[in-house]
N, C-alpha and C positions, 0 to 999 in steps of 0.2 A: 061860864061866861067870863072874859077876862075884860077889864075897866082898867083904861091908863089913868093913873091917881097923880104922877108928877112924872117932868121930864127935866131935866140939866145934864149940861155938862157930857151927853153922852152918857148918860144914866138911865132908866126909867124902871119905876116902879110901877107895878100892876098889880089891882088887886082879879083873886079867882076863887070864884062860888062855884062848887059844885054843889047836886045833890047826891048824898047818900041817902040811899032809902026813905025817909022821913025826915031827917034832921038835913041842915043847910051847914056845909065848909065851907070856909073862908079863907086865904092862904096869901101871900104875895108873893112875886115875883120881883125880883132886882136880877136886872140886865146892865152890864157896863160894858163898854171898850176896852178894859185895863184886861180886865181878866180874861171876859171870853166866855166863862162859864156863868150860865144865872141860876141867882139860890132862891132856895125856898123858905119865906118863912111866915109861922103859924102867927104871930102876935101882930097889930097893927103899928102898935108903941115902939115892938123892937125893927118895926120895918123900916115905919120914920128914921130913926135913929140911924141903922144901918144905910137910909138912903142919903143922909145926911153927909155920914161918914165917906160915903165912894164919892160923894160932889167933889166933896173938901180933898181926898187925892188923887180927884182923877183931875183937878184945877190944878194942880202940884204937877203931874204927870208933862212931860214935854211932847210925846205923840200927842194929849188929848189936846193940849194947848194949839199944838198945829191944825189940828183939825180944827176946834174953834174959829182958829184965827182962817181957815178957808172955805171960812161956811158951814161947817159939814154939822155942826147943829149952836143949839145956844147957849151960851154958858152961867 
């Protein structure tokens, strides 16, 4: 089951529960514009952090800034 946890800037992070067997994963996904590729990561602390981090250069970024600036999401 994937849950959008925040969006910016052409960012969004999602959290994703599976089950294995008995026990319950948790994992995030961070998707950006910059890169193109979305990572996975295990911790919630270093997701924040991580999603924090691509707001802050993808606001630096001049494609993402264009986009912003023509709607294409919020910054």
């Amino acid at each position: 089951m994937k849950k959008l946890v925040r969006a910016q800037a052409g960012v969004k992070l999602e959290r994703i529960e599976r089950l294995a067997g008995r026990q319950r994963e948790v994992s995030f996904k961070l998707s950006t514009h910059r890169t193109g590729q979305p990572r996975l990561i295990i911790g919630e602390d270093e997701a924040q952090r991580a999603f924090a981090r691509e707001v802050a250069a993808s606001l630096e970024d001049t494609v993402v800034q264009g986009l912003i600036e023509q709607g294409a999401f919020d910054h």
